[in-house]
Structures are given as structure tokens and as C-alpha cells.
gemmi code that builds the backbone of each chain (N, CA, C; Angstrom):
import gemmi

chains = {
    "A": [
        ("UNK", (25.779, -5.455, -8.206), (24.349, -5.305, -8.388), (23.611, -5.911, -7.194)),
        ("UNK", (22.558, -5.658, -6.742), (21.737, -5.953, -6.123), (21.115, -7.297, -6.184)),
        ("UNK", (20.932, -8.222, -5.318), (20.194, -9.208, -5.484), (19.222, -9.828, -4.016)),
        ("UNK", (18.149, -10.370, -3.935), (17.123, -10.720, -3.091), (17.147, -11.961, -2.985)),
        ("UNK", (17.449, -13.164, -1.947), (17.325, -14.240, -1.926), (16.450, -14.192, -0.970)),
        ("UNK", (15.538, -15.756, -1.256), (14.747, -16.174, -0.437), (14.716, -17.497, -0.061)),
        ("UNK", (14.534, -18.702, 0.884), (14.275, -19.478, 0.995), (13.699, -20.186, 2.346)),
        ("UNK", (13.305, -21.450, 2.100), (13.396, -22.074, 1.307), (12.413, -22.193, 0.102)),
        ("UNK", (12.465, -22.530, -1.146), (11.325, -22.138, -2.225), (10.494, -22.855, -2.247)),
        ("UNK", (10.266, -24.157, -1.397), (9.258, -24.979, -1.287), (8.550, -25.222, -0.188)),
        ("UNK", (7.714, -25.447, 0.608), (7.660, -25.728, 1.965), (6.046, -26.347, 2.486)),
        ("UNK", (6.215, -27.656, 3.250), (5.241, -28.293, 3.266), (5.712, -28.800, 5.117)),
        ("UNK", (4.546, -27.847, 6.362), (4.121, -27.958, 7.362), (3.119, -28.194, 7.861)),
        ("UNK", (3.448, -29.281, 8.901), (1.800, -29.698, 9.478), (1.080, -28.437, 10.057)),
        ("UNK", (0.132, -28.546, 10.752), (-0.867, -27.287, 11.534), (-0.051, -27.700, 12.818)),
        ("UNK", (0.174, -26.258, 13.278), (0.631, -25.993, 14.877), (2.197, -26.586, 14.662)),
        ("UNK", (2.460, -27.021, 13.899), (4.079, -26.801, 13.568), (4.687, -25.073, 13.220)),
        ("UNK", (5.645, -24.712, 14.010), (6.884, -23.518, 13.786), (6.801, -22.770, 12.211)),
        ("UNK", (7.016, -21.965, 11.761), (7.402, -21.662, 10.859), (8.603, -20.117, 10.714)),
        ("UNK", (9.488, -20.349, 9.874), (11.035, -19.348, 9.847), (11.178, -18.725, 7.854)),
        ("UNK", (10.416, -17.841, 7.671), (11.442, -18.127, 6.292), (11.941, -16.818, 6.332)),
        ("UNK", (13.230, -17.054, 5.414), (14.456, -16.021, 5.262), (14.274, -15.321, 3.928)),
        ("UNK", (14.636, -14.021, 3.968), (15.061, -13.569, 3.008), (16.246, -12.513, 3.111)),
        ("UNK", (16.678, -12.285, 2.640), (18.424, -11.536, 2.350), (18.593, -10.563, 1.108)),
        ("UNK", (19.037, -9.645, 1.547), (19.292, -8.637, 0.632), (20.851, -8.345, -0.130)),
        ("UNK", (21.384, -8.615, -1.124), (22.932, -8.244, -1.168), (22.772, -7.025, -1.781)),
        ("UNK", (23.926, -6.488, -1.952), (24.300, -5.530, -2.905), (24.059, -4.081, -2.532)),
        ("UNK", (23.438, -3.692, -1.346), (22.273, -2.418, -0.917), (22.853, -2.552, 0.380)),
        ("UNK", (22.304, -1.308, 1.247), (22.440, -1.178, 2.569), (20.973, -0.090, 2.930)),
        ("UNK", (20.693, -0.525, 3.839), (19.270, 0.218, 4.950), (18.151, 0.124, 3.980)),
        ("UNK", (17.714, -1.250, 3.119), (16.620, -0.988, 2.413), (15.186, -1.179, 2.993)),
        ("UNK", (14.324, -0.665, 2.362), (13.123, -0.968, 2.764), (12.184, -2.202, 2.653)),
        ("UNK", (11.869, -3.220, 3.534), (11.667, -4.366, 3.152), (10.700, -5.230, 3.452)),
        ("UNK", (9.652, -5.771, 2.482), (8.144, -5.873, 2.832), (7.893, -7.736, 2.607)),
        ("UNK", (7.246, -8.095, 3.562), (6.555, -9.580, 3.122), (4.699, -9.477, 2.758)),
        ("UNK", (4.980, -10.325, 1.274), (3.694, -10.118, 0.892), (3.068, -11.843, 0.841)),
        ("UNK", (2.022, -11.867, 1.433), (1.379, -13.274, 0.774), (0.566, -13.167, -0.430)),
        ("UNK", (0.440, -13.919, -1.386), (-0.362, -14.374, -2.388), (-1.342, -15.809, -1.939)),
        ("UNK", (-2.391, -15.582, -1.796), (-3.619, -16.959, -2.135), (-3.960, -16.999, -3.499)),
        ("UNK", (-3.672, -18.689, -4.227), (-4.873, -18.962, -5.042), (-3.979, -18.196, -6.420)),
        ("UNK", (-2.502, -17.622, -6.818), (-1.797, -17.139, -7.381), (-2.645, -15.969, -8.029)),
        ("UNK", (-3.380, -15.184, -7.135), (-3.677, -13.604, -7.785), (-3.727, -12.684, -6.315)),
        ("UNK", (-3.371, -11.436, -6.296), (-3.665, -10.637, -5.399), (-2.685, -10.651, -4.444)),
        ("UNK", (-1.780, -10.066, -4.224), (-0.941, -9.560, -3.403), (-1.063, -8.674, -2.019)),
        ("UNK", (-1.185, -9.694, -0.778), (-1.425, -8.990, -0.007), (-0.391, -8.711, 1.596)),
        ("UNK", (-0.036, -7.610, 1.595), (1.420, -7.110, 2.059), (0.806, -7.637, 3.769)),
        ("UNK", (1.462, -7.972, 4.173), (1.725, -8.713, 5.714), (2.736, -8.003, 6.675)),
        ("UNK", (3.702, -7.393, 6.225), (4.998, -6.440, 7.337), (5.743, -5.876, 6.204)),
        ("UNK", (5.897, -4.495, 6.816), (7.299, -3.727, 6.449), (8.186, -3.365, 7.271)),
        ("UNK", (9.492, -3.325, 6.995), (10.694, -2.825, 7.980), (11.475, -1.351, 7.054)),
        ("UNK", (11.346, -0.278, 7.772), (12.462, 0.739, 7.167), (13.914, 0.651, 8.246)),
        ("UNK", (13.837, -0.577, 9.020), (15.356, -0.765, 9.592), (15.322, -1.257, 10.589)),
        ("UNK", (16.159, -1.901, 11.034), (16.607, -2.797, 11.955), (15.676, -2.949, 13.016)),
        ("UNK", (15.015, -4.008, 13.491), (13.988, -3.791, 14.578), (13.192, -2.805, 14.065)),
        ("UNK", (12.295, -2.136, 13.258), (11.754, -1.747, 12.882), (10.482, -2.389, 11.939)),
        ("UNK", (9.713, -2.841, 12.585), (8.302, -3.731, 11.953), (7.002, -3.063, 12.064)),
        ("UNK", (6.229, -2.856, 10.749), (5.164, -2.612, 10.915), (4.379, -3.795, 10.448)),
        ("UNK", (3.017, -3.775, 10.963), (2.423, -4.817, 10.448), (0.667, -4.231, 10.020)),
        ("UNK", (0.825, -4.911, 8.973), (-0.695, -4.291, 7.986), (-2.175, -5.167, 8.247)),
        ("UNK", (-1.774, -6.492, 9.124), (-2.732, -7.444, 9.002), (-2.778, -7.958, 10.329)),
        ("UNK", (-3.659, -7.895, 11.239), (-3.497, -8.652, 12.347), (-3.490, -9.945, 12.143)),
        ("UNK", (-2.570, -10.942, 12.350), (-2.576, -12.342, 12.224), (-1.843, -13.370, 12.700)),
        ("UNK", (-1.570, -14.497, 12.185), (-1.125, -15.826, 13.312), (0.556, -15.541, 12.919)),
        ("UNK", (0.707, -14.433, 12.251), (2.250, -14.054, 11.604), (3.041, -13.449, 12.384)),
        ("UNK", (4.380, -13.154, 12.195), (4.992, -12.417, 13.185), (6.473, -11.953, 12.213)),
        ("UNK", (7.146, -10.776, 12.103), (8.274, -10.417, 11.638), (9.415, -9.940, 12.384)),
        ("UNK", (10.694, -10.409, 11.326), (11.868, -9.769, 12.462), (12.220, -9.459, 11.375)),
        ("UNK", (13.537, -8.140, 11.992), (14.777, -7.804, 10.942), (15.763, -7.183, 12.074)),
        ("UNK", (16.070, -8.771, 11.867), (17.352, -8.607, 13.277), (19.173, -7.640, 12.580)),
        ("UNK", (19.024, -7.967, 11.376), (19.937, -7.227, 10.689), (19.721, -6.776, 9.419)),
        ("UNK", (20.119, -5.701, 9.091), (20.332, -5.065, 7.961), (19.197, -5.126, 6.720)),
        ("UNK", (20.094, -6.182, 6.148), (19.429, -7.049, 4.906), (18.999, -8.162, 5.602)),
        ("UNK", (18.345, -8.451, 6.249), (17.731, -9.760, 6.697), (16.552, -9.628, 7.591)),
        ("UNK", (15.165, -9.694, 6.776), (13.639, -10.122, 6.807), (13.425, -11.573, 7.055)),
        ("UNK", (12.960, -12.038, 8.217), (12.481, -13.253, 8.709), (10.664, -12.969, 9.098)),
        ("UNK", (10.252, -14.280, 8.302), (8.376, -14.097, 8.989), (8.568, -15.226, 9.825)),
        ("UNK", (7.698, -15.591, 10.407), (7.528, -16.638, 11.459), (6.359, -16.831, 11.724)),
        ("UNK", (5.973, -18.012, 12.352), (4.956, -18.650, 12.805), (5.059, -19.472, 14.270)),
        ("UNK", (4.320, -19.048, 15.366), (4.926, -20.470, 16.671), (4.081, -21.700, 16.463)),
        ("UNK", (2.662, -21.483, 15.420), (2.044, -22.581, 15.307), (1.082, -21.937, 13.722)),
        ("UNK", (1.557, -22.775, 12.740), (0.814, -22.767, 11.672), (-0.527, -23.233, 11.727)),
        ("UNK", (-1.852, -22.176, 11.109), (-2.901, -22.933, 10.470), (-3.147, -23.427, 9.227)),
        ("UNK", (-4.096, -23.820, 8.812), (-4.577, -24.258, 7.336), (-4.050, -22.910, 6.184)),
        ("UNK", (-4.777, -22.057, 7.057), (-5.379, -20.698, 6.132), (-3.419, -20.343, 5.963)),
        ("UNK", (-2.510, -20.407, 6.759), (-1.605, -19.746, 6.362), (-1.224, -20.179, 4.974)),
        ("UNK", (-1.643, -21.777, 4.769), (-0.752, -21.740, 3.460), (-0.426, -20.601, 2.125)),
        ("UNK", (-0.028, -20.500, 1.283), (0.123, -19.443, 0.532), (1.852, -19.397, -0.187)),
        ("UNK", (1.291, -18.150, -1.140), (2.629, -18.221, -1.421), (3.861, -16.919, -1.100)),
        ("UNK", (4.501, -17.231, -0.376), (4.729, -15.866, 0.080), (6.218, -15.076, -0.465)),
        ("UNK", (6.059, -13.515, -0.438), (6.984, -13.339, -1.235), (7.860, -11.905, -0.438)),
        ("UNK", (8.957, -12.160, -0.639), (9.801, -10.775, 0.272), (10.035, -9.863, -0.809)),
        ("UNK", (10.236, -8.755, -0.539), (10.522, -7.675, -1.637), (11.199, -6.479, -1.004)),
        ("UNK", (12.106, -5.619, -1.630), (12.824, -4.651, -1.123), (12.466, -3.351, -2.041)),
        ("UNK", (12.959, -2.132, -1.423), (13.461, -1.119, -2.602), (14.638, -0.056, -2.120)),
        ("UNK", (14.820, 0.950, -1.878), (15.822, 1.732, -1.641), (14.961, 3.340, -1.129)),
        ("UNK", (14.420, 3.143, 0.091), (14.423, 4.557, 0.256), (13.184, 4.623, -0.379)),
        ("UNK", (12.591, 4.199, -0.582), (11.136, 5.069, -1.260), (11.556, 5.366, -2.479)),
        ("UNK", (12.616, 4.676, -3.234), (13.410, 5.246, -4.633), (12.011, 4.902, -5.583)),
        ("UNK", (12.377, 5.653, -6.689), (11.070, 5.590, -7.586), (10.678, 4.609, -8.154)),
        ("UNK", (11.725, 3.555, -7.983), (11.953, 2.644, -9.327), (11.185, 1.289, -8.854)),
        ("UNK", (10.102, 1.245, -7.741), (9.486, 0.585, -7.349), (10.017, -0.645, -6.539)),
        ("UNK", (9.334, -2.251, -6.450), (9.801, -2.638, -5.709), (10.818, -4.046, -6.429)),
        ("UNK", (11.818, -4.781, -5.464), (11.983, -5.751, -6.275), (11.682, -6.603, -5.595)),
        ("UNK", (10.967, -7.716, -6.416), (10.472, -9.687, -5.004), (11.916, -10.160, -5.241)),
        ("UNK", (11.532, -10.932, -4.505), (12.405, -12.509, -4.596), (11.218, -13.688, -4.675)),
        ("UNK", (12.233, -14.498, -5.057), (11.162, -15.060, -6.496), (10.175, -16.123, -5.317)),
        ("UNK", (10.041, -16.039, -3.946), (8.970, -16.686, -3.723), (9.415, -18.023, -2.847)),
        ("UNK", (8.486, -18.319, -0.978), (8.327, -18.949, -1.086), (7.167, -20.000, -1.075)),
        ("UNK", (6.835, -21.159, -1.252), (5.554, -21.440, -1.622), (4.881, -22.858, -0.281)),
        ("UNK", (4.187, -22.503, 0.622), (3.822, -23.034, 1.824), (2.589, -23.571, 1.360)),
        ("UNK", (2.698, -25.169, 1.894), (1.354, -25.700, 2.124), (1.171, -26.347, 3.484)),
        ("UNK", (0.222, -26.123, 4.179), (-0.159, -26.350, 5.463), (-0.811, -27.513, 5.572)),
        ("UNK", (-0.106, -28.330, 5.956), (-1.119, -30.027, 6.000), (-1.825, -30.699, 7.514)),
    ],
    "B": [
        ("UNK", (-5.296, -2.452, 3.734), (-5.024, -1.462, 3.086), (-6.002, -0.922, 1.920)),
        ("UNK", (-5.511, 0.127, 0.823), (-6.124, -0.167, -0.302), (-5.805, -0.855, -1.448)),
        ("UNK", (-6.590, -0.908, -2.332), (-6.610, -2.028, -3.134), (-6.706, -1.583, -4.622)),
        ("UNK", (-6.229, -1.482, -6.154), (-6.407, -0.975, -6.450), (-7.353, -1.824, -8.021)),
        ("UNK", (-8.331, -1.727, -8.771), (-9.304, -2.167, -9.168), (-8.441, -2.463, -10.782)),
        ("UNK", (-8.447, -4.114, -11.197), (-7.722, -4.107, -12.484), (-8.698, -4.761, -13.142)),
        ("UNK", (-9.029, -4.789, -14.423), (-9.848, -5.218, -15.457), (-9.014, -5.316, -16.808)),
        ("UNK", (-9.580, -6.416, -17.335), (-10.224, -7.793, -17.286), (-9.769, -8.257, -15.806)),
        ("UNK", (-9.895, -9.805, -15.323), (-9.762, -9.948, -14.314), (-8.858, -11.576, -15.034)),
        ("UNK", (-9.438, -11.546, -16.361), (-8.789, -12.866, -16.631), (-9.051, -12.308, -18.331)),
        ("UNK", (-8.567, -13.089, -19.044), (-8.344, -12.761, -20.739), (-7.661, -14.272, -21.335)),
        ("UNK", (-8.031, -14.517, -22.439), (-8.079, -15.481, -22.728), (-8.028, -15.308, -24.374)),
        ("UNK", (-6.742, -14.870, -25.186), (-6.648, -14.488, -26.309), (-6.056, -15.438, -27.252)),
        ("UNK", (-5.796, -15.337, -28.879), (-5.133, -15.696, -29.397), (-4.077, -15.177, -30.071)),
        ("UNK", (-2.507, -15.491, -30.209), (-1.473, -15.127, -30.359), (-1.413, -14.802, -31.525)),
        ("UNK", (-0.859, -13.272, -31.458), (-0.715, -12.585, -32.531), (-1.503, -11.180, -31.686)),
        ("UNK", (-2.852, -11.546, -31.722), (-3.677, -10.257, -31.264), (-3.137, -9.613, -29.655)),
        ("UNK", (-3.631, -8.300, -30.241), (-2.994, -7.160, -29.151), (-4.378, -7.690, -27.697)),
        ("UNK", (-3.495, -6.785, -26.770), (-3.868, -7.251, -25.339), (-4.048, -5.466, -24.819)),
        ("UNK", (-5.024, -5.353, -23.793), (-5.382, -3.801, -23.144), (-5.928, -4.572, -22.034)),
        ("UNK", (-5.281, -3.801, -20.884), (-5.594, -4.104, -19.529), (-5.719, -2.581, -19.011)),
        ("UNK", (-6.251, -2.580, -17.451), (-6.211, -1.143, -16.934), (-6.325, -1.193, -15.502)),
        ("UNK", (-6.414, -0.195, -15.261), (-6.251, -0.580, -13.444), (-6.687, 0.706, -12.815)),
        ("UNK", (-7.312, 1.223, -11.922), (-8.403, 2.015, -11.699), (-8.254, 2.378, -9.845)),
        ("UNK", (-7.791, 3.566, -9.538), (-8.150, 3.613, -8.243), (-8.420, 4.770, -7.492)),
        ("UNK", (-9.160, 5.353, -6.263), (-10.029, 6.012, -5.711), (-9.058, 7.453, -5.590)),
        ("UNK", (-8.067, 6.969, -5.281), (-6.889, 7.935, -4.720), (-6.054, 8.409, -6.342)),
        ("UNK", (-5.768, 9.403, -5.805), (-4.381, 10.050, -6.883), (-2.745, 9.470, -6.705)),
        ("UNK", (-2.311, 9.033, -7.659), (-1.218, 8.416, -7.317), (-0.002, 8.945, -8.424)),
        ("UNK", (1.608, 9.451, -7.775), (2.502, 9.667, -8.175), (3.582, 8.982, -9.229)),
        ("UNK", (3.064, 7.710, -8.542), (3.909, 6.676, -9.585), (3.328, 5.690, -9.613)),
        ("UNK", (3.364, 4.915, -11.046), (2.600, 4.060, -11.572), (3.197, 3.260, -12.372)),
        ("UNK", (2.951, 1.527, -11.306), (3.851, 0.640, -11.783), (3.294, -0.576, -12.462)),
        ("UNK", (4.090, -1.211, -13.494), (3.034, -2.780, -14.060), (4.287, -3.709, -14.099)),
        ("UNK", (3.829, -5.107, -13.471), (4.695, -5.804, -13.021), (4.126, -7.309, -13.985)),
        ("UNK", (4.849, -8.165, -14.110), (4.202, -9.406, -14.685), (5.009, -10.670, -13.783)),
        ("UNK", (3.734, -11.139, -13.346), (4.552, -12.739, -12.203), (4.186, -13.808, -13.030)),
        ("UNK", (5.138, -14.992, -13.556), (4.938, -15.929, -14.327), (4.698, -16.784, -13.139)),
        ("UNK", (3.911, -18.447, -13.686), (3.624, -19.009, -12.331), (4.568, -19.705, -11.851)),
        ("UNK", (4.882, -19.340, -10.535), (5.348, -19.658, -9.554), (6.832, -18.934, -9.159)),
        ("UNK", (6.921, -17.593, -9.658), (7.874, -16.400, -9.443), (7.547, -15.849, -9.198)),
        ("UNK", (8.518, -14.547, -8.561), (8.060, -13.558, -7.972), (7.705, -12.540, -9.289)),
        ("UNK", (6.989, -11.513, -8.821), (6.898, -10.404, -10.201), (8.053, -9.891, -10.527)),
        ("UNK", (8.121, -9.429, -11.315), (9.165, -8.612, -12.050), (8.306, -7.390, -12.824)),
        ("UNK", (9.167, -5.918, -12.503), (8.643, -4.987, -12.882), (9.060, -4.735, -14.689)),
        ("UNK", (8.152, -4.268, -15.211), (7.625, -3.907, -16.383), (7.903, -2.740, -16.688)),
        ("UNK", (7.432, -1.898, -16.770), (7.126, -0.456, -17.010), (6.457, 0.448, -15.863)),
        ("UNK", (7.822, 1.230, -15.177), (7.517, 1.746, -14.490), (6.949, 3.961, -15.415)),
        ("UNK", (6.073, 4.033, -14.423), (5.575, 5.796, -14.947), (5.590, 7.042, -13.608)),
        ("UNK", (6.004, 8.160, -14.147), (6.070, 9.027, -13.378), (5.240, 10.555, -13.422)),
        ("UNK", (4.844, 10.931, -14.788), (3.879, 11.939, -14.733), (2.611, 11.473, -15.179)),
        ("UNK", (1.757, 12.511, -15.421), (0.251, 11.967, -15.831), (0.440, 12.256, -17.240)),
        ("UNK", (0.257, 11.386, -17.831), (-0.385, 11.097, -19.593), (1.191, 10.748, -20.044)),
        ("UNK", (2.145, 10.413, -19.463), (3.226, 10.108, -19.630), (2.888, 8.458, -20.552)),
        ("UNK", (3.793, 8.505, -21.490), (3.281, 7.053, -22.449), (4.648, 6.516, -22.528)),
        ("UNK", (4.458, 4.960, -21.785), (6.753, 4.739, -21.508), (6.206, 3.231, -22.849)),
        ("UNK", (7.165, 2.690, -23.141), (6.998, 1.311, -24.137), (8.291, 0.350, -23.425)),
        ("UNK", (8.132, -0.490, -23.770), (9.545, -1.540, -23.614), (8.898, -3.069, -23.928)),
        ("UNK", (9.421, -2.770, -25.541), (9.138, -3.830, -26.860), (8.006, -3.634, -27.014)),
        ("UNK", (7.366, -4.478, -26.879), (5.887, -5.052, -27.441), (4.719, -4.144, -26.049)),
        ("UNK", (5.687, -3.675, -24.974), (4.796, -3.353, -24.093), (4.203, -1.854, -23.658)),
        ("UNK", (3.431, -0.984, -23.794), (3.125, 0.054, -24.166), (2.333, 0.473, -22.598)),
        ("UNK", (2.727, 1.471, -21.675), (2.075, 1.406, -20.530), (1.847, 2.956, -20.461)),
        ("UNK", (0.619, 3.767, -20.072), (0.439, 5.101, -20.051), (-0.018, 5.483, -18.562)),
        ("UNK", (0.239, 6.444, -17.890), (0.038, 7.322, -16.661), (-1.470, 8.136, -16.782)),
        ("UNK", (-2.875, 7.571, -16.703), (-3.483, 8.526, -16.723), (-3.551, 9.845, -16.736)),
        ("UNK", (-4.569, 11.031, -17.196), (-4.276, 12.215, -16.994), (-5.166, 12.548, -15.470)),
        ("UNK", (-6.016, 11.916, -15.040), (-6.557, 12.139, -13.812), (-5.488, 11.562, -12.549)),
        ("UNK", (-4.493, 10.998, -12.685), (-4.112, 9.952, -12.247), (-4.402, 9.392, -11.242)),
        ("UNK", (-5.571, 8.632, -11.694), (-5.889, 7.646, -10.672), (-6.394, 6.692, -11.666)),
        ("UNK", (-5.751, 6.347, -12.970), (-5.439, 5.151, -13.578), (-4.650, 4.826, -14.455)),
        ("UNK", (-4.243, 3.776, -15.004), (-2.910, 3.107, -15.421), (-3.636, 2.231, -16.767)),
        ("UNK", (-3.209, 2.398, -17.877), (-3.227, 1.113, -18.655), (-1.897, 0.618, -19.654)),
        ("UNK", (-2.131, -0.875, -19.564), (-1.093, -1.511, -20.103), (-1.683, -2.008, -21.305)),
        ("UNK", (-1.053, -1.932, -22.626), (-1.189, -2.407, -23.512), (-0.005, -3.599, -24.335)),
        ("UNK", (-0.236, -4.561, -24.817), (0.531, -5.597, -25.142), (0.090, -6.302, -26.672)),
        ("UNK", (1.217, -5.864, -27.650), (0.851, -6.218, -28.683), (1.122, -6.739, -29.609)),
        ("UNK", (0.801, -7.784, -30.408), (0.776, -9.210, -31.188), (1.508, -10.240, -30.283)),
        ("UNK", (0.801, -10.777, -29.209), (1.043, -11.377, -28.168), (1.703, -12.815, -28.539)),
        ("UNK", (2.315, -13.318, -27.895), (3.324, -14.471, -27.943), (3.044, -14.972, -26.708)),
        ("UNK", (3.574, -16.726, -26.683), (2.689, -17.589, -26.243), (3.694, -17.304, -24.454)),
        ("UNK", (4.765, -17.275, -24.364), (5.845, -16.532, -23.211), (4.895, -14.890, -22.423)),
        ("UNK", (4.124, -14.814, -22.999), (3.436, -13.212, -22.720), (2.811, -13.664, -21.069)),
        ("UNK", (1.916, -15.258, -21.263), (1.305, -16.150, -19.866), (1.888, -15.508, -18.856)),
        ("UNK", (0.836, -14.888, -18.035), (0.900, -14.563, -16.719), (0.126, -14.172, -15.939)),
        ("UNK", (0.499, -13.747, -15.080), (-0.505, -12.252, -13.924), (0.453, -11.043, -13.845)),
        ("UNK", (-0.638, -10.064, -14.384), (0.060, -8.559, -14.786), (-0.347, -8.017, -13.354)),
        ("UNK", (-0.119, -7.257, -12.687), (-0.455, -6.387, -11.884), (0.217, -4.743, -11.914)),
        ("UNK", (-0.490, -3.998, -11.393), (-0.711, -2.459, -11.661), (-0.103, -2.504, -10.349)),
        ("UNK", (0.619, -1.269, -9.680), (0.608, -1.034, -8.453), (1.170, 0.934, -8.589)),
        ("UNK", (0.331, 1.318, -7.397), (0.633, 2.398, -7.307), (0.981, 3.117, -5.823)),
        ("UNK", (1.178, 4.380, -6.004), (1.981, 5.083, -4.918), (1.943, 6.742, -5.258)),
        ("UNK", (1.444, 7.229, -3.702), (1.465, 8.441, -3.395), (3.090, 8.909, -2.852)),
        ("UNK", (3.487, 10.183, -3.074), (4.695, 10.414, -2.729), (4.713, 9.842, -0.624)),
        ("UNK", (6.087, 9.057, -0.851), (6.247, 9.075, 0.653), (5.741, 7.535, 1.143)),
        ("UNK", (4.504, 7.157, 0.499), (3.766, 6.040, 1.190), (4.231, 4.467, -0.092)),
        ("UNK", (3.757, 3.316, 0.550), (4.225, 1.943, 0.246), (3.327, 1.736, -1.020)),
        ("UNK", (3.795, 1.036, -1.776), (2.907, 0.847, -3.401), (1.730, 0.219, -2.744)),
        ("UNK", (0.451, 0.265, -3.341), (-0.732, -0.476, -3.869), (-1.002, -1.231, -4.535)),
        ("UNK", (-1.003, -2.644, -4.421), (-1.336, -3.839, -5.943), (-2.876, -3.692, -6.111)),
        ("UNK", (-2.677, -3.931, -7.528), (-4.230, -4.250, -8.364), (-3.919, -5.626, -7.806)),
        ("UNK", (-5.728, -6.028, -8.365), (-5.970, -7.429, -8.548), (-5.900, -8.681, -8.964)),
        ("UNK", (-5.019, -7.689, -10.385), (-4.280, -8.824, -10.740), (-5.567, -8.819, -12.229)),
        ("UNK", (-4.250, -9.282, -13.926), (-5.537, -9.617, -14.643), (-4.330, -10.741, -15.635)),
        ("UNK", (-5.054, -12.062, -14.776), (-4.399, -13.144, -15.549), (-4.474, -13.791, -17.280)),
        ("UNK", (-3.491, -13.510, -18.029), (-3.224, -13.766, -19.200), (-2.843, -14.765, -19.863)),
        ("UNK", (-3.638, -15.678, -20.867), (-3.649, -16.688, -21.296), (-3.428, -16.864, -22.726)),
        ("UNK", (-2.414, -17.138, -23.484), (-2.130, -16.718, -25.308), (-2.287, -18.020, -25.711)),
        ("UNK", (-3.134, -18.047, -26.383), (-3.650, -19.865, -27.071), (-2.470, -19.990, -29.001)),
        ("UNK", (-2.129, -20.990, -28.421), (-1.375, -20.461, -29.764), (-2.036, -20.856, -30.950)),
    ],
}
model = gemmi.Model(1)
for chain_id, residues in chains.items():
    chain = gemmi.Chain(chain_id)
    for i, (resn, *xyz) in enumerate(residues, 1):
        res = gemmi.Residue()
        res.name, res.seqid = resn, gemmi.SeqId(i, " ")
        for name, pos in zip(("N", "CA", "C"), xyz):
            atom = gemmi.Atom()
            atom.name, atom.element = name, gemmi.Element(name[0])
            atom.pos, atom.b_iso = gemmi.Position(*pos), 0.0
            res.add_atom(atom)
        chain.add_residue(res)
    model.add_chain(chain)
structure = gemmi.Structure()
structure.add_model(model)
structure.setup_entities()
């Protein structure tokens, strides 16, 4: 079966400090794979998609940046965090545009100090 | 992107009584999804729909495909105090990336 990891699930960075988070796909091959932030725990708002390898689109101009150096593996990044990035952010996959919508991983959750 | 319009925006019921949410948007959409994120998880999908006036259930949860389709409602009924969350609607034209509602956060007082 399929499964979505993410981490790390907690995360507390100063401003203008780096930021890396991972997420991983098992079980699937060539999925489609999106990072969404949440502010304030309502409203979902999508930040990058990849339909494959080196393949990034991005929906939001911002202090963000995405890779998918392999396969199953979605990285966001930051070279210098602000305030505003904090949030909670969440990776999600599906198969192809398959019907059955998308699946998260359960989240990770950034505060910017 | 777009965005797609959910009402109530917040609800605040007591357990036992049924729950109606809906979700509303400009565009015509193929598939029509309702997801529920407990706090501090990711969502998890609900009841996914595929034609218009299509009516899917799973338990207590009752979700219908507009006939215009360009809206969605979820219904939830004799609510339990585990029900707590944020529901969101999301939709999709053939080919293109889903759309989230706004989100309509749920509160069951026991």
C-alpha cells in the first residue's frame, strides 16, 4: 500500500535561518506531488507541484523554493526564513490525475521566531 | 489560484443533532471531494463524487454532487463529539489540480 511521510512534524526557526522539509512517497512510482501551507488552521493554500523529477511548478511567488530531486521525494526550502513563513505545512500526492483525489501527509508544523 | 466558497464558515452544535455544510464555486467541476483535517493532521478524504446529483454516504456521512455542478454539500448526522474538525470541499475540472474551499470548522458540545 501506499504511504506519505513527512518530516520533521515539529519545527521551530529563527528569521533568516535555512529551511529543508522532506516528504517521501512509498508504495507508488511517478506520482503527482503538491506542497500546501495552512495559516491560522483553515484554508489550504497550494505553494508547488511536481508531475516528475525536476519538474516544479510554482502557484505563489515567494521566499519558498521546491525540489524533486527523485522520484518520490518533494523537498521545500527556504535560504532565509521570515515571520510570515510560519505555518503549517503539508505535502500531498495522487497518481496521475487518478480520480480518487489527493492524499496529505499528516503535516509539518513551523514557527518562525 | 481559485478558491472555492464553503458555508457555514464555523458551526457550533450539539451532539446528537444533524450537521449541513456546502461549498459553492464559479466554475463547473468534474469531481467533487470532502475531506476532514482533525487538529493538527493532515486531511483525510471523506467522500469522494463523480457525476452531478450523484448522492455517495459513508456512515453517518451523506455527500451529494450538485446538478449544476458547481456545488457540493455534505451532510453529517446525529453528530458525535470525534465528528471536531475542519471539513473542506475541494474540486476539479478534468485534467487540472483540485480546488480547496475555505474550510467550515466543526465544534460538537456534548
Amino acid at each position: 500500500s501506499q504511504t506519505i511521510h513527512q518530516w520533521p512534524a515539529t519545527l521551530v526557526q529563527p528569521v533568516g535561518s535555512p529551511l529543508s522539509l522532506e516528504c517521501t512517497v512509498e508504495g507508488t512510482s511517478n506520482p503527482n506531488l503538491y506542497w500546501y501551507r495552512q495559516a491560522a488552521g483553515r484554508g489550504l493554500q497550494l505553494l508547488f507541484y511536481s508531475v516528475g523529477i525536476g519538474q516544479i511548478s510554482s502557484e505563489v511567488p515567494q521566499n519558498l523554493s521546491a525540489s524533486r530531486p527523485q522520484d518520490r521525494q518533494f523537498i521545500l526550502s527556504s535560504k532565509k526564513l521570515l515571520l510570515s513563513d510560519s505555518g503549517f505545512y503539508l505535502c500531498a500526492w495522487e497518481l496521475d490525475r487518478a480520480l480518487y483525489g489527493y492524499t496529505f501527509g499528516s503535516g509539518t508544523r513551523l514557527t518562525v521566531v | 489560484g481559485q478558491q472555492l466558497n464553503q458555508s457555514p464558515q464555523s458551526m457550533f452544535i450539539q451532539e446528537g443533532e444533524d450537521v449541513s455544510m456546502n461549498c459553492t464555486s464559479s466554475s463547473i467541476f468534474n469531481t467533487w471531494l470532502w475531506y476532514k483535517q482533525d487538529p493538527g493532521e493532515g486531511p483525510v478524504l471523506l467522500i469522494a463524487l463523480y457525476k452531478a446529483g450523484e448522492l455517495t454516504s459513508n456512515g453517518r456521512l451523506t455527500a451529494q454532487f450538485g446538478i449544476t455542478r458547481k456545488d457540493s454539500f455534505l451532510n453529517i448526522s446525529a453528530s458525535i463529539p470525534s465528528d471536531v474538525g475542519i471539513y473542506f470541499c475541494a474540486g476539479r475540472r478534468a485534467g487540472n489540480q483540485f480546488y480547496f474551499g475555505t474550510g467550515t470548522s466543526l465544534t460538537v458540545i456534548p
